[in-house]
LUMDRENGU-712414 format. One record per residue: chain; x, y, z of N, C-alpha, C in turn. Coordinates in nm, 2 decimals. Layout:
! LUMDRENGU-712414
NODE c   n_c1   n_c2   n_c3  ca_c1  ca_c2  ca_c3   c_c1   c_c2   c_c3
NODE A      X      Y      Z      X      Y      Z      X      Y      Z
...
//
This chain:
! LUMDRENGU-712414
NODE c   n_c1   n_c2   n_c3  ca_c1  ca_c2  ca_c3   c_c1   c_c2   c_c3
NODE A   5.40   3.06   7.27   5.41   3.09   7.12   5.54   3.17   7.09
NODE A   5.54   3.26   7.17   5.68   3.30   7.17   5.86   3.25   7.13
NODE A   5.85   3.16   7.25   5.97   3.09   7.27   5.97   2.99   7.10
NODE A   5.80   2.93   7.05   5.83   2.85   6.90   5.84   2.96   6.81
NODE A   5.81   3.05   6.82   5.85   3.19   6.69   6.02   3.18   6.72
NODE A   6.09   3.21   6.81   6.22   3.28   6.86   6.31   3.23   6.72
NODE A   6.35   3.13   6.73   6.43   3.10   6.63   6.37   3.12   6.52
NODE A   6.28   3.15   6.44   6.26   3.17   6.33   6.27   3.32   6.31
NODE A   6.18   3.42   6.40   6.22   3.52   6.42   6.31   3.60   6.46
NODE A   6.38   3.59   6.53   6.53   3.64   6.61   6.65   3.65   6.51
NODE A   6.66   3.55   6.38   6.76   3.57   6.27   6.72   3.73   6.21
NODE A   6.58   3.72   6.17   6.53   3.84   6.08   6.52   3.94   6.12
NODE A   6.51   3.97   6.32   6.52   4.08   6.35   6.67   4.12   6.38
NODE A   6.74   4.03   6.40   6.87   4.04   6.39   6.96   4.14   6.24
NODE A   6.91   4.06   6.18   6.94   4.14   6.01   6.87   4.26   5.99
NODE A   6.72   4.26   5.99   6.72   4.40   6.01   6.73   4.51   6.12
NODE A   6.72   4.48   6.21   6.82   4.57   6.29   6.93   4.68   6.24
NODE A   7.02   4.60   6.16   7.11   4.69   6.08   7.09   4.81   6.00
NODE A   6.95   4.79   5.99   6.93   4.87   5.86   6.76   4.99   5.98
NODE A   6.73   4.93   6.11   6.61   4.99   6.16   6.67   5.04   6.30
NODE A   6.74   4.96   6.41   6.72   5.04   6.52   6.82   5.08   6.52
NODE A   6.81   5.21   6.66   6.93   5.30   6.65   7.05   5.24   6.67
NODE A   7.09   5.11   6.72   7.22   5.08   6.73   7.27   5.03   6.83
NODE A   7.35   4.97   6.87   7.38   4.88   6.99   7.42   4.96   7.07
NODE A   7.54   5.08   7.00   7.59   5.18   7.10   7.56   5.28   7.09
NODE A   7.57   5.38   7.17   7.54   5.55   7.17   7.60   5.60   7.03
NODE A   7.69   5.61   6.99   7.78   5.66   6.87   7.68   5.60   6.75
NODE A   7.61   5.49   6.72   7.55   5.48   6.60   7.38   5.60   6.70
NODE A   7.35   5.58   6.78   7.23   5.64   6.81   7.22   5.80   6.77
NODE A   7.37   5.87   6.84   7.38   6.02   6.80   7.38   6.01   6.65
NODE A   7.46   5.98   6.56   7.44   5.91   6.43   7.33   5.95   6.36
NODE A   7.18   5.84   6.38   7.07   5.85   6.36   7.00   5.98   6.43
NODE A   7.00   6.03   6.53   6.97   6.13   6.60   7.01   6.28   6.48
NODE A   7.12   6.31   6.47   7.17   6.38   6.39   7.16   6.39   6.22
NODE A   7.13   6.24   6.17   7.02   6.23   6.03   6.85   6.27   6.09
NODE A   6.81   6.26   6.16   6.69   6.31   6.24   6.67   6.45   6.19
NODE A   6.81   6.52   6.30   6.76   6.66   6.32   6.80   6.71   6.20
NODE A   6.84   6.68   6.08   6.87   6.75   5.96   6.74   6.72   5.87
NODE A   6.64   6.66   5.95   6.53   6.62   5.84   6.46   6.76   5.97
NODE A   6.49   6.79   6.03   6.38   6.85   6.12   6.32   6.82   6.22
NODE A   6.36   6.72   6.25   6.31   6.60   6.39   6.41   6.60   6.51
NODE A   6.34   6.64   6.62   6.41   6.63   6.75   6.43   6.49   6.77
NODE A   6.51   6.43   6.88   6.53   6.29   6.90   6.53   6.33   7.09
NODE A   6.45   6.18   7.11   6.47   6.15   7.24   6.56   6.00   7.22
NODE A   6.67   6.03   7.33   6.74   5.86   7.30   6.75   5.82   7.48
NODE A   6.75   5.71   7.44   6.70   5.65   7.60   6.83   5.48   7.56
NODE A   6.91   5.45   7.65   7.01   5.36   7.68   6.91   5.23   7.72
NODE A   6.92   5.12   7.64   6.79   5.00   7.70   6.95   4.90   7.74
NODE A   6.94   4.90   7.86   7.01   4.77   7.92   6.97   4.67   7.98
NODE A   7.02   4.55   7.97   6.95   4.47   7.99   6.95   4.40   8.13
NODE A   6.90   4.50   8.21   6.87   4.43   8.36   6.97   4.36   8.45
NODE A   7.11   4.37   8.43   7.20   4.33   8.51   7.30   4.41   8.56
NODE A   7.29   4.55   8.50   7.41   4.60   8.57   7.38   4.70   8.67
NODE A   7.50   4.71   8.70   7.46   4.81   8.85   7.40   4.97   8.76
NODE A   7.32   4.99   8.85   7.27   5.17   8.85   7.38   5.25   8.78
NODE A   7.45   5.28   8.86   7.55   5.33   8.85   7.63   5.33   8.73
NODE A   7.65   5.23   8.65   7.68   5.18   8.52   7.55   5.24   8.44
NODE A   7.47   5.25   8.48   7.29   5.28   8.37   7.33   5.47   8.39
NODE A   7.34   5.52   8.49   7.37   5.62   8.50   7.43   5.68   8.44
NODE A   7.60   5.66   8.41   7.70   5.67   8.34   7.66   5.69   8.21
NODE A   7.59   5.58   8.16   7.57   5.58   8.04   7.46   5.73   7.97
NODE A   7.33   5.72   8.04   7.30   5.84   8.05   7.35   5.94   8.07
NODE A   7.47   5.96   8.18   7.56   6.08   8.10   7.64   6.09   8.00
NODE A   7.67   5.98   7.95   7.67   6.01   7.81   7.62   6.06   7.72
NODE A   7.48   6.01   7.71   7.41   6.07   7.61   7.37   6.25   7.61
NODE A   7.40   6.26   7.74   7.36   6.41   7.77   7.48   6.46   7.68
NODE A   7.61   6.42   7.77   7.71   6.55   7.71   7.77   6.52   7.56
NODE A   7.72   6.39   7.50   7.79   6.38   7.39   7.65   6.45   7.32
NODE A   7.52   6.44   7.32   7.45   6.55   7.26   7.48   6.68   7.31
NODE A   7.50   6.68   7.36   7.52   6.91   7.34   7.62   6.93   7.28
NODE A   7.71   6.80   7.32   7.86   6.82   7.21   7.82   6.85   7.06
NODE A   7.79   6.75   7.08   7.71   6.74   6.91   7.61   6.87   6.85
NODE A   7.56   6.92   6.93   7.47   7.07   6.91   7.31   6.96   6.86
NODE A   7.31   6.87   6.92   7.18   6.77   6.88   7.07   6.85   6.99
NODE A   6.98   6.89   6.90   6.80   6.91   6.99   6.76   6.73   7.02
NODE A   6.84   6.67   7.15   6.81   6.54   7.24   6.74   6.59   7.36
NODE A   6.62   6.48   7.41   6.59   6.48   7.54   6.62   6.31   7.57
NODE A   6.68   6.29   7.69   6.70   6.15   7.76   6.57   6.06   7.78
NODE A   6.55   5.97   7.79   6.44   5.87   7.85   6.48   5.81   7.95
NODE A   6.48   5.81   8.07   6.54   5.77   8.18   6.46   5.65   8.25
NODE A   6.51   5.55   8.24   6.42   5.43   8.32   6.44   5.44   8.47
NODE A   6.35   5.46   8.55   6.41   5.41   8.67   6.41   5.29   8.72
NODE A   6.34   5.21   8.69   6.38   5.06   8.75   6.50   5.01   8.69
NODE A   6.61   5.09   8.62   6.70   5.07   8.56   6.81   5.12   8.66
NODE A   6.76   5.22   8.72   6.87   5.30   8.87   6.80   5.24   8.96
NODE A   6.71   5.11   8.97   6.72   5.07   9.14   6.63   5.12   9.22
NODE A   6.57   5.23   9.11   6.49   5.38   9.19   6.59   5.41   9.30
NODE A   6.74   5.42   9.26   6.80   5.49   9.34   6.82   5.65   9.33
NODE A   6.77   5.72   9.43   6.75   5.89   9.39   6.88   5.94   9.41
NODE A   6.96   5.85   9.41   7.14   5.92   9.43   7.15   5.90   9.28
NODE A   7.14   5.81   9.19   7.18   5.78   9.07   7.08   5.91   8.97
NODE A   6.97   5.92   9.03   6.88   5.94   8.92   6.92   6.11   8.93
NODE A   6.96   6.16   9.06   6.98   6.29   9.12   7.15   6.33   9.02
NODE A   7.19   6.24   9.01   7.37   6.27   8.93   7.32   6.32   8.78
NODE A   7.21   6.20   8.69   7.17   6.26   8.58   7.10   6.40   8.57
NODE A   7.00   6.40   8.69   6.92   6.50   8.65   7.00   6.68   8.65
NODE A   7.14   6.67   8.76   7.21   6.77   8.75   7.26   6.83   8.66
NODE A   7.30   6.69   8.62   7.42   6.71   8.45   7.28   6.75   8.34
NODE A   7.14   6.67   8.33   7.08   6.75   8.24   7.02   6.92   8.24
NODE A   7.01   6.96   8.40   7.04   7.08   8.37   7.12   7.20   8.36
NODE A   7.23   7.13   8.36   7.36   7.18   8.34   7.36   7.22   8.21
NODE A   7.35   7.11   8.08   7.31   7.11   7.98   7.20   7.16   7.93
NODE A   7.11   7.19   7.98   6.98   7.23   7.94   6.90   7.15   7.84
NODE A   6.89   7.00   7.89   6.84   6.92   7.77   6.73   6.82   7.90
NODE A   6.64   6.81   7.82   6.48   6.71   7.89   6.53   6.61   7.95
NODE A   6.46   6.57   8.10   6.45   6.43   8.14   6.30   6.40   8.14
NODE A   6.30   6.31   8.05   6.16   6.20   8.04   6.16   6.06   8.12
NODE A   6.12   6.08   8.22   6.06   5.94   8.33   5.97   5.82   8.25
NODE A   6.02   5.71   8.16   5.95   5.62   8.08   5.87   5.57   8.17
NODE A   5.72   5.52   8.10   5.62   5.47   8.21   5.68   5.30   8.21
NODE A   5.63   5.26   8.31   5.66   5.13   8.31   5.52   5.07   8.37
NODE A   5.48   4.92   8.44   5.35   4.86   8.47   5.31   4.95   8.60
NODE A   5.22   4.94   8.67   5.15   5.04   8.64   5.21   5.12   8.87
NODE A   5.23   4.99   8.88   5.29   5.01   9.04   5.39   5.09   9.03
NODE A   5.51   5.10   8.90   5.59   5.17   8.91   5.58   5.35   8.89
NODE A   5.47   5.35   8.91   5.41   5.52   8.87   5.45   5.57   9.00
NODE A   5.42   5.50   9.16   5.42   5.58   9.24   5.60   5.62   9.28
NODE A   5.67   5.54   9.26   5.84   5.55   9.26   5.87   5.68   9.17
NODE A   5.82   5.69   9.03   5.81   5.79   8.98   5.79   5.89   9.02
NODE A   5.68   5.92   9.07   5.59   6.04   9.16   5.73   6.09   9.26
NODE A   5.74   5.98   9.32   5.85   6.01   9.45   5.97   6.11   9.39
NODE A   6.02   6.05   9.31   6.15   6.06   9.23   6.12   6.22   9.20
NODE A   6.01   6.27   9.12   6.00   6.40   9.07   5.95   6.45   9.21
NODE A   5.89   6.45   9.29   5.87   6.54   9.40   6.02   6.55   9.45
NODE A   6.12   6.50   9.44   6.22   6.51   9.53   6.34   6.63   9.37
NODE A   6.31   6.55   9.29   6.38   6.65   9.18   6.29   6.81   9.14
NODE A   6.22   6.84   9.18   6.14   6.93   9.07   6.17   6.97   9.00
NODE A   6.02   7.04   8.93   5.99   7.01   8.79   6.09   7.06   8.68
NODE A   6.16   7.13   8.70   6.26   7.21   8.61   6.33   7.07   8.53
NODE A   6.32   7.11   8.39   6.34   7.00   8.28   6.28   6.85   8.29
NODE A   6.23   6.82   8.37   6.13   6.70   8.39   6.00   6.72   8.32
NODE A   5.99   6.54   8.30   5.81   6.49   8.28   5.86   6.33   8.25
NODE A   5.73   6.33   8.17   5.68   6.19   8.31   5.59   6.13   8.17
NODE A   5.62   5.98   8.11   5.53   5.92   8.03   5.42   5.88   8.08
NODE A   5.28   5.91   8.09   5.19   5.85   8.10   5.07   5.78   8.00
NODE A   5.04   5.67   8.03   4.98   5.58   7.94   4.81   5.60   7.96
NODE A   4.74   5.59   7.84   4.61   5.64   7.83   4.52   5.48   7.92
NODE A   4.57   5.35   7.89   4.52   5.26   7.92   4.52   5.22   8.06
NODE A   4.53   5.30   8.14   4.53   5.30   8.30   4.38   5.41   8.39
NODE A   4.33   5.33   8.44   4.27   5.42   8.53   4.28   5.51   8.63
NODE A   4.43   5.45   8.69   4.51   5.60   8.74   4.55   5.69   8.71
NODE A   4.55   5.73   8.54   4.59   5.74   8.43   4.55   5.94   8.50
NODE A   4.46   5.93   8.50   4.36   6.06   8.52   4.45   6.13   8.70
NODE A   4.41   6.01   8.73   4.50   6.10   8.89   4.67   6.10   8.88
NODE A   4.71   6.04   8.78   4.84   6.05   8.73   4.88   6.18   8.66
NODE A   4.76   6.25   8.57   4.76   6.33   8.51   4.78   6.47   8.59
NODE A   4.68   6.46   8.73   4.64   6.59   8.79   4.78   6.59   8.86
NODE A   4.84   6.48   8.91   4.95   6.46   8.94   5.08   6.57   8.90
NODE A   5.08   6.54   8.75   5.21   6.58   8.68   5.14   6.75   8.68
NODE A   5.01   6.72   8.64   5.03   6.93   8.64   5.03   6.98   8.78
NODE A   5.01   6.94   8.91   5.04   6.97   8.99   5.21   7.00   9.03
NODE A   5.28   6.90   9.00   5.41   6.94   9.03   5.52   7.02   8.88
NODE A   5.41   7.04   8.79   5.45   7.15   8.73   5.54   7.10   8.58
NODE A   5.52   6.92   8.55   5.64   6.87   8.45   5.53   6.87   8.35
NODE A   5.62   6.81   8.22   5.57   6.80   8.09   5.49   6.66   8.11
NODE A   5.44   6.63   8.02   5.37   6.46   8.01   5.39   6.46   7.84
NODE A   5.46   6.30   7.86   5.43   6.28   7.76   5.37   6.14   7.73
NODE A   5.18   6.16   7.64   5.09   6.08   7.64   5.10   5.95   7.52
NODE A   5.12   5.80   7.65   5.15   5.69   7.52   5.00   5.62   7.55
NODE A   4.98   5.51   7.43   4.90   5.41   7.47   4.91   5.28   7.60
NODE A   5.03   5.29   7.58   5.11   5.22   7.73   5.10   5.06   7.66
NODE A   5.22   5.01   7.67   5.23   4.88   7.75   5.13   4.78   7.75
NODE A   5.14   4.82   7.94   5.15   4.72   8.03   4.99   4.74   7.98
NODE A   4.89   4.65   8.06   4.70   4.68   8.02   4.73   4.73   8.22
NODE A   4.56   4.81   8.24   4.54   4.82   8.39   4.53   4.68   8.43
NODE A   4.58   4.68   8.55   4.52   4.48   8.59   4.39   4.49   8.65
NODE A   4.30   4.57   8.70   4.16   4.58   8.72   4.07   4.56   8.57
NODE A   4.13   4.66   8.50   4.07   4.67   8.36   4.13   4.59   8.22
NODE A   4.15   4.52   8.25   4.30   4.47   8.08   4.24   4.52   8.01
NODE A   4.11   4.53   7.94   4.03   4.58   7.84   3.98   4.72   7.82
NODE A   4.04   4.80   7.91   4.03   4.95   7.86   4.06   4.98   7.74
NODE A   3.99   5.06   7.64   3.98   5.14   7.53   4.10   5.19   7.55
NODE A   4.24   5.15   7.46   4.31   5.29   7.49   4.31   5.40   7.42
NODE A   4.27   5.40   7.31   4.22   5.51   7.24   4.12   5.66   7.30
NODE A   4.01   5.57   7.41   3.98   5.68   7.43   4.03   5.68   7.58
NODE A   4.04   5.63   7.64   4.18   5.65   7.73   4.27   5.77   7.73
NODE A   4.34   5.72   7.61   4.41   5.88   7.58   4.36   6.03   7.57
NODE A   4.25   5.98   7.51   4.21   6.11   7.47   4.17   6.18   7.64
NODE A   4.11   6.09   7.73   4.05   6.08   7.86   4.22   6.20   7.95
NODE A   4.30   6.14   7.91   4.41   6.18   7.96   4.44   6.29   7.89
NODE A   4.41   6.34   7.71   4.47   6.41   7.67   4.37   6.56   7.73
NODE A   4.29   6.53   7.76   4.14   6.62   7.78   4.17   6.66   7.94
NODE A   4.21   6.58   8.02   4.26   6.62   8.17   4.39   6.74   8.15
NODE A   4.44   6.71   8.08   4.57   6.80   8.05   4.61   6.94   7.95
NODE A   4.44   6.93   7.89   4.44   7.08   7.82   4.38   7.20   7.89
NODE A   4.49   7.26   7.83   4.49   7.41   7.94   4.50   7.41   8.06
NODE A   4.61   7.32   8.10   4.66   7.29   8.23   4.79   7.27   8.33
NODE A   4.78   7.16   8.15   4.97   7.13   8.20   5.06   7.19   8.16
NODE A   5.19   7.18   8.17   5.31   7.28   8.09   5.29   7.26   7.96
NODE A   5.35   7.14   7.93   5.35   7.08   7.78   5.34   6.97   7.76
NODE A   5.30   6.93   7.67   5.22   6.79   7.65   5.32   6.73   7.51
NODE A   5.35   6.59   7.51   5.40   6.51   7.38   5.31   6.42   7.31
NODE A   5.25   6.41   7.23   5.14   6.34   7.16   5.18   6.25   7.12
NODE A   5.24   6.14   7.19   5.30   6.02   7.14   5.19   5.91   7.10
NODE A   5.20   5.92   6.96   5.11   5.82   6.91   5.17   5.84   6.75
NODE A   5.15   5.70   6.67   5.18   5.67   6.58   5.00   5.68   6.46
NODE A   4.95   5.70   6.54   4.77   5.70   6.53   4.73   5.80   6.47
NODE A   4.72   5.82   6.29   4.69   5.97   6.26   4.61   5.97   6.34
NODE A   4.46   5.93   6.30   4.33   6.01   6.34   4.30   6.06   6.52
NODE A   4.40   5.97   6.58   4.40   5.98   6.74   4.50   6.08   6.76
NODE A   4.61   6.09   6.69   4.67   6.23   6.70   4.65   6.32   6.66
NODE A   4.55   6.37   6.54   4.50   6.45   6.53   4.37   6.48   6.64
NODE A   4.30   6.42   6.66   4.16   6.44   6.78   4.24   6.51   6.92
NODE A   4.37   6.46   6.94   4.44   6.51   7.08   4.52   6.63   7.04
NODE A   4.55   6.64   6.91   4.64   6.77   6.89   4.52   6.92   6.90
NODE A   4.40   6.85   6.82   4.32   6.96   6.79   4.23   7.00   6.93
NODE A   4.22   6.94   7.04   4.21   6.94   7.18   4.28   7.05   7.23
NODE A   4.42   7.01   7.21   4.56   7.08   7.31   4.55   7.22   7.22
NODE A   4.56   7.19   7.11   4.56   7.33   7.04   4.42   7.40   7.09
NODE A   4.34   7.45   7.10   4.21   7.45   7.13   4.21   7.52   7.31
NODE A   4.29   7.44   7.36   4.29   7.46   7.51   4.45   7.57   7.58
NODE A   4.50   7.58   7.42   4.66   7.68   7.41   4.73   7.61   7.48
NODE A   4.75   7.49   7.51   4.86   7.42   7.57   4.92   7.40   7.44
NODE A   5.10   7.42   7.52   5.20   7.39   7.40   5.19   7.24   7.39
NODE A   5.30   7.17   7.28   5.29   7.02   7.24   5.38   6.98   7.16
NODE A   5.41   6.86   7.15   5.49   6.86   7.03   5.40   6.72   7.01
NODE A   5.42   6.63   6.86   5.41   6.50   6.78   5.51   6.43   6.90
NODE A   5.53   6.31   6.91   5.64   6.21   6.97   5.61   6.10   6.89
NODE A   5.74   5.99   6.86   5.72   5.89   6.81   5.82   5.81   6.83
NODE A   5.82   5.66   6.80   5.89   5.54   6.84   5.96   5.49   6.69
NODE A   6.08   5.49   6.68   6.15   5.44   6.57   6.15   5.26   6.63
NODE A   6.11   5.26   6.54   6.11   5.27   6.36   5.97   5.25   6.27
NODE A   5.90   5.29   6.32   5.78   5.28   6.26   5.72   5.39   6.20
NODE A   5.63   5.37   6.06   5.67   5.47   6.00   5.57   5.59   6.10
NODE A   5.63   5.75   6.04   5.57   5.84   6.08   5.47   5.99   6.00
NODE A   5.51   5.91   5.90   5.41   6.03   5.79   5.27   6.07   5.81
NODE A   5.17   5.96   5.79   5.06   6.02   5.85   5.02   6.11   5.92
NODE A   5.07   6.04   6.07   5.07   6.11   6.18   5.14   6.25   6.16
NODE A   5.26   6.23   6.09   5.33   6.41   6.09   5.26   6.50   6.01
NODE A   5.13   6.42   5.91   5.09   6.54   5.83   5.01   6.60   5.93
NODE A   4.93   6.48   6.03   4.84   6.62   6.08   4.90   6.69   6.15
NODE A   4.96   6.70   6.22   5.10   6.82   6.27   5.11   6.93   6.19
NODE A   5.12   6.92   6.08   5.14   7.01   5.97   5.06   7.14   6.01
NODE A   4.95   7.10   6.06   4.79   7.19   6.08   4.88   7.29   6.16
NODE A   4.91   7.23   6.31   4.95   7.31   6.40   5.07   7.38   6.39
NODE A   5.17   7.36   6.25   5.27   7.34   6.29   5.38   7.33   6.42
NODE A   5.37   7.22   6.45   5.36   7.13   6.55   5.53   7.00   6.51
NODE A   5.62   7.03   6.64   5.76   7.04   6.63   5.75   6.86   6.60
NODE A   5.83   6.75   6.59   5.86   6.65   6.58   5.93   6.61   6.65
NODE A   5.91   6.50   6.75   6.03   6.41   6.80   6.00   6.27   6.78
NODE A   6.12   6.18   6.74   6.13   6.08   6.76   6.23   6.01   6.86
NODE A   6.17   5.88   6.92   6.23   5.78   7.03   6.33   5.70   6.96
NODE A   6.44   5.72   7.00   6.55   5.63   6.95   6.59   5.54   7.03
NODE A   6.55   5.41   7.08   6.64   5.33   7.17   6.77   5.25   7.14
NODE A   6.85   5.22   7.21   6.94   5.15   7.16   6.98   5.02   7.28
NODE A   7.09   4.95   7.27   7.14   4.87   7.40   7.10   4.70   7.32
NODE A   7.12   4.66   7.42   7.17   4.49   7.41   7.01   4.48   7.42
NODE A   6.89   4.51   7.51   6.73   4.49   7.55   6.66   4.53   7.45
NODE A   6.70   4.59   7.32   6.60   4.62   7.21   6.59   4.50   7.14
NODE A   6.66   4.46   7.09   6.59   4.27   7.02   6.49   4.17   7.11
NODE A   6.56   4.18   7.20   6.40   4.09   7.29   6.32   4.17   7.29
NODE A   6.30   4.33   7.30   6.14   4.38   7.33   6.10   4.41   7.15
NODE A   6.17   4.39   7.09   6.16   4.39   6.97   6.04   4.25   6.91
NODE A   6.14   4.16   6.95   6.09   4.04   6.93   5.92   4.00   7.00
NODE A   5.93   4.08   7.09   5.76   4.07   7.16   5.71   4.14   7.08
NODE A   5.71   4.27   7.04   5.64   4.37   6.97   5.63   4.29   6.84
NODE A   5.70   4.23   6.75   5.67   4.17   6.64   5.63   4.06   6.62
NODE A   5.61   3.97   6.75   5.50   3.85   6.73   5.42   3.89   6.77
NODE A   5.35   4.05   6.86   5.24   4.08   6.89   5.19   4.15   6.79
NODE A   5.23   4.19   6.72   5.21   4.32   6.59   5.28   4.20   6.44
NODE A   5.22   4.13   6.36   5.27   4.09   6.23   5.31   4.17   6.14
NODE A   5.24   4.29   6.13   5.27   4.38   5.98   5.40   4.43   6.06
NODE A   5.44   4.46   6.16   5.59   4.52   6.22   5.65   4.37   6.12
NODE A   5.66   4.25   6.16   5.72   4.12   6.15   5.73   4.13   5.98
NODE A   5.64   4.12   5.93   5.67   4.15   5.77   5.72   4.25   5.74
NODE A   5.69   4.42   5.80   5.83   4.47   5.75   5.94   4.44   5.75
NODE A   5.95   4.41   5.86   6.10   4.39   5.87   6.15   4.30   5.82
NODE A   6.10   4.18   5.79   6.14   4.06   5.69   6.13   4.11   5.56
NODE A   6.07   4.16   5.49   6.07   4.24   5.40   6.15   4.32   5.37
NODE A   6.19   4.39   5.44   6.32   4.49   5.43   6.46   4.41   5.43
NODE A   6.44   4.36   5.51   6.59   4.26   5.52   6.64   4.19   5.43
NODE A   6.54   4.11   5.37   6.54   4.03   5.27   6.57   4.09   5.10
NODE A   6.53   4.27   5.12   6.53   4.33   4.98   6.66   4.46   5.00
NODE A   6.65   4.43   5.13   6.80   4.49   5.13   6.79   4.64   5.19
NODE A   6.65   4.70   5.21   6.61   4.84   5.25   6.61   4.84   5.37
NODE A   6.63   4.96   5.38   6.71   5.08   5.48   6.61   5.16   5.55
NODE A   6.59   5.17   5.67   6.52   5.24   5.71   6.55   5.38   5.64
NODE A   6.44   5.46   5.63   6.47   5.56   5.52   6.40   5.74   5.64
NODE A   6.48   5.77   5.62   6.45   5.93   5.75   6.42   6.04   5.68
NODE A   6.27   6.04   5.72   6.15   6.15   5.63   6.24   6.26   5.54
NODE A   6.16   6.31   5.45   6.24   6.42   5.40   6.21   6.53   5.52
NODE A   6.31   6.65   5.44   6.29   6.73   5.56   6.14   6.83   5.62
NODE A   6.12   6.83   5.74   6.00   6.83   5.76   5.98   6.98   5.76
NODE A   5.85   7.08   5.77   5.84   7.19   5.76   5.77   7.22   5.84
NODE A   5.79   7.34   5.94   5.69   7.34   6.02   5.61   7.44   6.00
//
């Protein structure tokens, strides 16, 4: 189904792109990042390349985004892929120096579900200082993943995930999350409530708040985020959004929008009327 959508699809995400993702290069992402933090929104930007180049080149790039945010006086945290360094702990060890050099977050993105334990390795050998670790609600290791991260002392930040469990494809991720959000109160450092899901982000905020674990909202550009930030409002409760960028965001784009239609009609919609992705007013905490 895919491949018969592509050409019809791939013009329209192409056009709107211009106007929704952060941008091919770092320079439009700090850009967007910096319209962000004048609305009041932290940014996490994470480099999506597209699977051919050496580590080392993925690396590089990530120090980029480190020192040109602090240049910039930008509140950034990195999203660091590792199956993008090779799970090489020389490459991943060069970033994690330089981020605390800077004093800015490394977030370990989750990937399917084998790549958890590479992760695990990776932060036992880095500790926890400026680390954590995406974990997805839709996993059954989800829970010993969790005890995991408050054990070695890093943040987590909680998505619906991806990939499905391959024992389970049909896990609930909703309460999944919450399964994960409830392992992690009053336990872990800090937690990121990444969900685009008012009523699910509120049930997980009002948990963490409840259990005095700190937190912040997280969210995925470009989709909208109002709901979800009003219930934030409650806790006053900080805001970040995920900015990706690179040559890999149109193809994972293009899955996400034949898997999701109302994504597919915004953005044809937008394109077509000529609108701009538009960056909340400024938020209050």
């Amino acid at each position: 189904m895919r491949e018969l959508l592509k050409p019809m699809v791939m013009p329209i995400l192409k056009q709107a792109s211009r106007a929704y993702v952060a941008g091919d290069d770092l320079d439009q992402a700090l850009d967007l990042a910096k319209r962000m933090q004048g609305a009041g929104l932290s940014s996490t930007l994470c480099y999506w390349n597209d699977g051919t180049e050496e580590p080392e080149l993925v690396a590089n790039e990530y120090l980029r985004i480190l020192s040109a945010s602090k240049e910039k006086g930008l509140d950034v945290a990195l999203a660091m892929k590792l199956p993008a360094l090779w799970e090489q702990q020389k490459q991943v060890d060069r970033v994690v120096e330089k981020a605390r050099e800077l004093d800015l977050p490394v977030i370990f993105d989750s990937h399917d579900p084998h790549k958890s334990d590479d992760i695990l390795a990776c932060l036992d050998k880095t500790g926890p200082q400026g680390m954590g670790w995406a974990i997805p609600g839709r996993w059954h290791r989800s829970l010993e993943d969790a005890e995991r991260a408050i054990e070695l002392g890093v943040r987590v930040r909680v998505v619906k995930g991806q990939w499905p469990d391959p024992t389970d494809p049909d896990l609930d991720m909703r309460e999944g999350y919450l399964r994960v959000i409830k392992r992690l109160a009053g336990r872990a450092s800090f937690v990121g409530v990444a969900t685009h899901d008012a009523p699910l982000a509120a049930a997980a905020m009002e948990i963490l708040a409840k259990a005095g674990t700190p937190f912040e909202q997280e969210f995925v550009f470009p989709l909208p985020i109002e709901p979800a930030l009003e219930e934030g409002k409650r806790y006053a409760a900080k805001a970040r959004v995920y900015l990706p960028y690179g040559s890999a965001w149109l193809p994972y784009s293009l899955k996400r929008a034949i898997n999701n239609p109302i994504m597919l009609y915004w953005l044809a919609r937008d394109a077509l009327l000529g609108r701009t992705y538009k960056v909340p007013e400024e938020v209050v905490a």
